[in-house]
N, C-alpha and C positions, 0 to 999 in steps of 0.2 A: 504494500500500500504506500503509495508517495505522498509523503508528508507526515506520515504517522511518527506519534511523539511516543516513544522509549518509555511510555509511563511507570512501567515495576523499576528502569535505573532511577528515580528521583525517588525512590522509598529505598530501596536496597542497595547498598554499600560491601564490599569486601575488603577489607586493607589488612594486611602482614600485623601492622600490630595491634591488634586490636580483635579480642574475642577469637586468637589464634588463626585468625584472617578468613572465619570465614562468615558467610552471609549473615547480614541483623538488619535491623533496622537504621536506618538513616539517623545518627543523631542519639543512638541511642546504644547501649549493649543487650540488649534484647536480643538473642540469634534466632532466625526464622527456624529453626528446630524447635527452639521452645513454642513457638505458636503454632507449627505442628503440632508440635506433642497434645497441645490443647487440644486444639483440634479435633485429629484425628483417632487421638487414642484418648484423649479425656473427656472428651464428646460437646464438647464446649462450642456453643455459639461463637459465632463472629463478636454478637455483644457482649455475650458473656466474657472473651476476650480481653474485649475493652474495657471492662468494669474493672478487671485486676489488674490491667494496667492501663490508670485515666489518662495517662500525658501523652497516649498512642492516640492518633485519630485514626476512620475506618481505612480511609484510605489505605493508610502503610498496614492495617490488618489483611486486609484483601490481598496488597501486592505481595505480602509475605506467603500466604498460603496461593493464590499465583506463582510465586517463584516455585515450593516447594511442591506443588502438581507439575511444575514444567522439570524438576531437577531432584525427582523421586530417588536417585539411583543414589 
């Protein structure tokens, strides 16, 4: 698609030093594993998400479980 905007890289971040470099949230040390884990194996809403951690908006919730349905393995 021409012009489409990269919207999961402005929520998710990887850098070397920081949470062992790998995927979190932008901003934050949250790693998208842990919102997995919510997730998918704690059965946790999107909101329910949110609620444990307020200073997340949905947005970077969604992108997270986005990134980890695109990067399962």
């Amino acid at each position: 698609m021409v012009g489409a905007i990269p919207v999961i890289r402005e929520h998710i971040v990887a850098t070397p030093d920081t949470c062992g470099g790998k995927p979190r949230i932008a901003g934050t040390r949250i790693r998208v594993k842990e919102v997995a884990i919510c997730y998918a194996h704690l059965g946790m809403t999107p909101e329910q998400i949110a609620a444990q951690w307020p200073h997340l908006d949905m947005a970077s919730i969604f992108a997270a479980l986005a990134y980890y349905h695109d990067h399962r393995d």
